[in-house]
C-alpha positions in Angstrom: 100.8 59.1 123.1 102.8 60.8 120.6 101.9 64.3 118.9 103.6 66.2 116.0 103.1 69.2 115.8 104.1 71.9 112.7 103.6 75.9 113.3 105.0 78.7 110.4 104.0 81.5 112.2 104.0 83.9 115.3 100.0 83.2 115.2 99.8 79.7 114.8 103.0 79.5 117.6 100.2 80.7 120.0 97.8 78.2 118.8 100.3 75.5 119.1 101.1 76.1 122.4 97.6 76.6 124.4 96.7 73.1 122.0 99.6 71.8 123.8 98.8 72.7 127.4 95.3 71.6 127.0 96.4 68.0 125.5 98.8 68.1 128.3 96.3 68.5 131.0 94.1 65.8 129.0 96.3 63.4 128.5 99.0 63.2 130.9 102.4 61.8 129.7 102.0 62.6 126.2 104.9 63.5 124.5 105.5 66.1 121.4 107.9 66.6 118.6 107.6 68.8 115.1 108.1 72.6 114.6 107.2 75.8 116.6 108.0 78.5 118.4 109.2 80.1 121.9 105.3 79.2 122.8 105.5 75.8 121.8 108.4 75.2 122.9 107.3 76.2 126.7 105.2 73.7 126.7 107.9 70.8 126.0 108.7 71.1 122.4 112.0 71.0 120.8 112.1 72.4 117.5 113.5 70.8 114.7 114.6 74.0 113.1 113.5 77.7 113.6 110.3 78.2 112.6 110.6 82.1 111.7 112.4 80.6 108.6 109.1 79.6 107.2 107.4 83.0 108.3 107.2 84.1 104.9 103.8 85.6 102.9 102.9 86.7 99.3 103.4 85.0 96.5 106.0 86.8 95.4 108.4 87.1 98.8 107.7 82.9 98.6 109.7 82.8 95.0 113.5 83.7 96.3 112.9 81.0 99.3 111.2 78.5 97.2 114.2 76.0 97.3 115.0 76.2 101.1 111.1 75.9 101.7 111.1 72.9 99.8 113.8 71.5 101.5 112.3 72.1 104.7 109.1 70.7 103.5 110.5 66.9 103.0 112.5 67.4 105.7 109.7 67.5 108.2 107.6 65.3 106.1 110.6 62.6 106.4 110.4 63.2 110.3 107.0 62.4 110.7 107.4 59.2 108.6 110.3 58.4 110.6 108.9 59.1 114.5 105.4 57.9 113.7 102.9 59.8 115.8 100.0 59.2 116.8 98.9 62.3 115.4 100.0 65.2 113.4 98.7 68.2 114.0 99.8 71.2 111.5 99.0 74.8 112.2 97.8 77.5 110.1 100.6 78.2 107.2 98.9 76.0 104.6 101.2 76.4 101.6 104.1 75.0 104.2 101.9 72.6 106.0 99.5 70.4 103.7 102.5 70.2 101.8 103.7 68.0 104.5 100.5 66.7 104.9 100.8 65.1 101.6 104.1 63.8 101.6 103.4 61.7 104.7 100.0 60.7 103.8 101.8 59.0 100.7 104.1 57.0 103.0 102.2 56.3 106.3 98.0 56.4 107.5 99.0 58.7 110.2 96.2 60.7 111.7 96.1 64.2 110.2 94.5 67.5 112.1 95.1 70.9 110.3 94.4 73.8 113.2 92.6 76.3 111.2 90.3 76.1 108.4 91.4 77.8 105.2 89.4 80.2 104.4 87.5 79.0 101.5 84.5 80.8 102.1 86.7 84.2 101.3 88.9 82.7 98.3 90.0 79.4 96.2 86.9 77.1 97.4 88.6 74.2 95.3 91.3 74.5 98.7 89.0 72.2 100.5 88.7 69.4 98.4 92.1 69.3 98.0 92.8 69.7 101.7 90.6 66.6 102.1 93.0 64.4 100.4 95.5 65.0 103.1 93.6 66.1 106.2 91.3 63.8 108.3 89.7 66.8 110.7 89.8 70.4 111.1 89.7 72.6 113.8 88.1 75.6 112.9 88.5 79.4 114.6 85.0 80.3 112.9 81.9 79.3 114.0 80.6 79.3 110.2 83.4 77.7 108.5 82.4 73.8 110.0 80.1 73.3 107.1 82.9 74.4 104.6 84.8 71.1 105.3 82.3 68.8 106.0 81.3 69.1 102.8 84.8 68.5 101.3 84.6 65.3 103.3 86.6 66.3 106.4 85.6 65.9 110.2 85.8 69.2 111.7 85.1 71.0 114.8 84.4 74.5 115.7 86.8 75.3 119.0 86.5 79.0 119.6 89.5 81.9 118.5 91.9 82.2 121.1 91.6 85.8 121.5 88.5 85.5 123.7 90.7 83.6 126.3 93.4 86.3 126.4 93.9 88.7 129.3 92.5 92.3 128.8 93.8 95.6 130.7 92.0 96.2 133.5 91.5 99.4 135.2 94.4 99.2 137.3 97.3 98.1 134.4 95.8 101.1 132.3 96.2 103.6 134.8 100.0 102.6 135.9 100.6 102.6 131.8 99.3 106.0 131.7 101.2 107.1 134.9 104.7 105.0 133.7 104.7 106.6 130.3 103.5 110.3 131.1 100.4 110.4 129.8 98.2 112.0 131.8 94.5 112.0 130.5 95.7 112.5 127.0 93.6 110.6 124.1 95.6 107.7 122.8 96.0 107.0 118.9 97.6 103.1 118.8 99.5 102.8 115.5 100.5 99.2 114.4 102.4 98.7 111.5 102.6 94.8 111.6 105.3 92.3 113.3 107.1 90.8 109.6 110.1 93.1 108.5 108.5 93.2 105.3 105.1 94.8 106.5 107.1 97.3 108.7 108.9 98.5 105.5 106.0 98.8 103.5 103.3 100.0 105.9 105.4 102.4 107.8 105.8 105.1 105.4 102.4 105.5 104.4 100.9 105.2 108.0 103.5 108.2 109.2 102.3 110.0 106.3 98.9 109.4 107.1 99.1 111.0 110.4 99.7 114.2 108.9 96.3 115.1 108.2 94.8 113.9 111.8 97.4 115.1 114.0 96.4 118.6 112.8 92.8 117.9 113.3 93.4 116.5 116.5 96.6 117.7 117.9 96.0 116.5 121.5 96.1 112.7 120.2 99.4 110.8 121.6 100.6 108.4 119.1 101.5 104.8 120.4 103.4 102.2 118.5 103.3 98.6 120.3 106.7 97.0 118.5 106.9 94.1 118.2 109.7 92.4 119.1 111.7 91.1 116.0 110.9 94.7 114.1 111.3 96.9 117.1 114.6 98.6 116.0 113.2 99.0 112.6 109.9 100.3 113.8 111.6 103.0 116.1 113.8 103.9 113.1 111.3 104.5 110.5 109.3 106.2 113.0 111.5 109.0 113.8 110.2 111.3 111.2 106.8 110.4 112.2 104.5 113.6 113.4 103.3 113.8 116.9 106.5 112.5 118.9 105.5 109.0 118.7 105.6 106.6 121.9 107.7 103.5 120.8 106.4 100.6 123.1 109.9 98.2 122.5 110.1 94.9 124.4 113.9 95.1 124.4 113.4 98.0 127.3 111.0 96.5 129.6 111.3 92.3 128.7 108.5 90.2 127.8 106.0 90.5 130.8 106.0 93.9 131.2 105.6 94.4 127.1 102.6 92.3 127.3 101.1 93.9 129.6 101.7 97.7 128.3 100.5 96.1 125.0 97.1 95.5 126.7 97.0 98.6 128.6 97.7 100.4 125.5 95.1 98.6 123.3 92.4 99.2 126.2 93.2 102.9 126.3 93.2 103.8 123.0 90.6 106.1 121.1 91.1 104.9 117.8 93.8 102.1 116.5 95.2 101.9 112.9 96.6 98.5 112.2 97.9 96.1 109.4 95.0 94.1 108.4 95.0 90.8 110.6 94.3 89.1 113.5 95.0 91.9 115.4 91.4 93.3 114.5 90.1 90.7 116.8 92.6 91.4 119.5 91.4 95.5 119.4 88.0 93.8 119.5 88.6 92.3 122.4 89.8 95.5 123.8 86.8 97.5 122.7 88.8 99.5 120.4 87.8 101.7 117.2 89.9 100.7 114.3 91.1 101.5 110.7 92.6 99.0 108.5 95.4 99.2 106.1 97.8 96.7 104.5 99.9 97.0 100.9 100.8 94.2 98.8 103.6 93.3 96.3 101.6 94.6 93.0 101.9 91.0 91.3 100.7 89.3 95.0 97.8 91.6 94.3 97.0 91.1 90.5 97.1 87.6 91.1 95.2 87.3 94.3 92.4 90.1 94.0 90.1 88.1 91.1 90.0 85.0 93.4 88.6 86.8 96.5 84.8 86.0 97.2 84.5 88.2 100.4 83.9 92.4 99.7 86.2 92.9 103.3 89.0 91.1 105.0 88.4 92.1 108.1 87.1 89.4 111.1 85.3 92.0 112.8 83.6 93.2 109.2 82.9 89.3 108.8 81.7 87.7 111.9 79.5 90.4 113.2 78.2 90.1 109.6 78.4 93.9 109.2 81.2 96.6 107.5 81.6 99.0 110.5 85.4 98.7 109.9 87.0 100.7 107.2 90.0 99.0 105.6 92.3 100.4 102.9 93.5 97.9 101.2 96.3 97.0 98.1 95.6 100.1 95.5 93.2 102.0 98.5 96.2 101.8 100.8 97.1 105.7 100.8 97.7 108.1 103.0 94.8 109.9 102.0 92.4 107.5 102.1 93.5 106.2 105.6 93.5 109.7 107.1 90.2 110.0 106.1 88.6 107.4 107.3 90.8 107.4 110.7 89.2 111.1 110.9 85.5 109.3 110.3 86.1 107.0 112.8 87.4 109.3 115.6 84.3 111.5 115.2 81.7 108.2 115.5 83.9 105.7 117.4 80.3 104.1 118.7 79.5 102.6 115.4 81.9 100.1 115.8 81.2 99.0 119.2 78.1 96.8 119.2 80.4 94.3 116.2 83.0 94.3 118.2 80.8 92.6 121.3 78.9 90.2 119.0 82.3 89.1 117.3 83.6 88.4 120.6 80.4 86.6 121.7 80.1 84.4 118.3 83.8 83.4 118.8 83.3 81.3 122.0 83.7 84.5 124.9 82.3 82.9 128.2 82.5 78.9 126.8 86.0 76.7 128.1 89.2 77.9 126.9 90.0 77.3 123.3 93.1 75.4 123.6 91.6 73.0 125.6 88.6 73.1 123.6 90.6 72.1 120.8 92.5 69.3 122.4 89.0 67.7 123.7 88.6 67.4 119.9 91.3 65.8 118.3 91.2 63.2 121.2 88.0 63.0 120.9 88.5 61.9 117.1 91.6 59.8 117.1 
């Protein structure tokens, strides 16, 4: 059996890559070709090109790489015709990936799996009867989004969210964190500004100046920055004029292993984390951590984008615990001010969030098989 599989992003890398373990312990001898990253290619993959070259978001950052994205697009899609899978299997990154989906649905009846369901229930419904076109089955991270594309004619199957089957901090990891970084029994206030360049450089100024205000209401909070790896040097420089002597947490000092596990212990120890608005809510979920959200668009990205949106929050917490205990300042909201204020809110009643947090985890597969392999039961299960 032959798989081919297309990620665009850091996120859908890490999908990629537990999909890929799980088909490999399901289907032994299966081989795998397509696009990914260092996850991927762990698990036997050899990219085609680099896949942070399609890392790119908002409509307006899209525009200057339109051409090379386009190349890249029948590039892969001429691949797939070529090697002729028995599957392929495209991650996340729609814009990128159903684009390819189309191309080789016009040339060959290959098998076609898209690993996450866009999220039609939040913006563009008209996404999934379109996607249907192109896309025999879904796997879907959401345990309400099934129903979605069914009724746009697709199979699909609900498989969990991976960030129930990561590892958490325990006690132990937490305490030598502490202990190895000096921190006594300080309170901890995580700060993460995002892991694209351009995030960093837009979210970075107004979180520093955001800490202002609660570093003088609370001047025994230690501020720690988690970097991530391809924007650590740029996080550690625009951080320098931050208040409060910030902790840069840089995988370039420690290598991967360690990082990973200071990242945990870091999220586990924290009072209160302000974050770019993501996936990473789920992860601080995971580690039953209090959160503020923040992230600031291109203005045209938001003009364009804001009338379309169905949902009244964009945060996974917010919507799968079907509540709003997460603040979020978002595109025009996303000022110091405002984020100070509600970091302060949160600090003083960290328990409201807490009770989400445990029902998100618990409504997103926590306790059931692993995801990945969860997954991989389902597109065999379907081919």
């Amino acid at each position: 059996m032959r798989a081919f599989l297309v990620a665009g992003e850091p996120s859908g890398d890490r999908l990629g890559g537990t999909l890929m373990q799980g088909l490999r312990q399901l289907a032994p001898g299966i081989t795998f070709d397509g696009v990914g990253g260092p996850q991927m290619q762990a698990q036997g993959l050899v990219s085609r090109f680099p896949m942070d070259e399609l890392s790119v978001m908002g409509i307006a950052e899209v525009l200057p790489k339109y051409f090379d994205l386009k190349r890249r697009i029948e590039q892969t899609a001429h691949a797939v015709i070529e090697v002729k899978p028995d599957v392929l299997i495209t991650i996340d990154s729609p814009d990128f990936c159903l684009r390819v989906a189309r191309l080789v649905k016009a040339e060959t009846r290959v098998r076609t799996v898209h690993y996450v369901a866009p999220s039609v229930w939040a913006w563009r419904p008209k996404r999934a009867d379109r996607m249907a076109r192109v896309i025999d089955h879904v796997l879907a991270l959401l345990p309400f989004e099934p129903p979605y594309m069914q009724a746009a004619g697709m199979a699909c199957d609900f498989v969990g969210h991976p960030v129930v089957a990561e590892p958490v901090a325990t006690a132990g990891e937490v305490s030598r964190f502490r202990a190895r970084h000096g921190l006594g029994a300080v309170p901890v206030l995580l700060v993460l500004p995002g892991s694209r360049k351009g995030e960093v450089a837009k979210l970075a100024p107004v979180f520093g100046t955001a800490l202002g205000p609660v570093l003088a209401a609370r001047p025994d909070l230690q501020v720690v920055v988690p970097a991530a790896a391809p924007v650590a040097g740029m996080v550690r420089e625009m951080a320098s004029d931050w208040p409060g002597a910030p902790l840069i947490l840089d995988p370039g000092d420690t290598g991967p292993a360690t990082a990973a596990t200071d990242k945990r212990a870091a999220f586990a120890t924290a009072q209160l984390a302000l974050a770019a608005s993501g996936t990473v809510a789920l992860e601080l979920a995971a580690a039953d951590t209090p959160m503020v959200m923040a992230y600031k668009v291109n203005w045209l990205t938001w003009q364009l984008v804001r009338p379309m949106v169905r949902v009244d929050t964009a945060n996974l917490v917010n919507l799968v615990s079907d509540t709003r205990v997460v603040p979020e300042c978002l595109g025009p909201d996303c000022r110091p001010e405002l984020i100070a204020r509600a970091m302060l809110e949160v600090l003083k009643h960290p328990g409201a969030q807490k009770d989400a947090m445990r029902l998100t985890m618990e409504r997103l597969g926590q306790g059931g098989e692993a995801p990945g392999l969860r997954a991989a039961r389902a597109v065999l299960a379907r081919l």
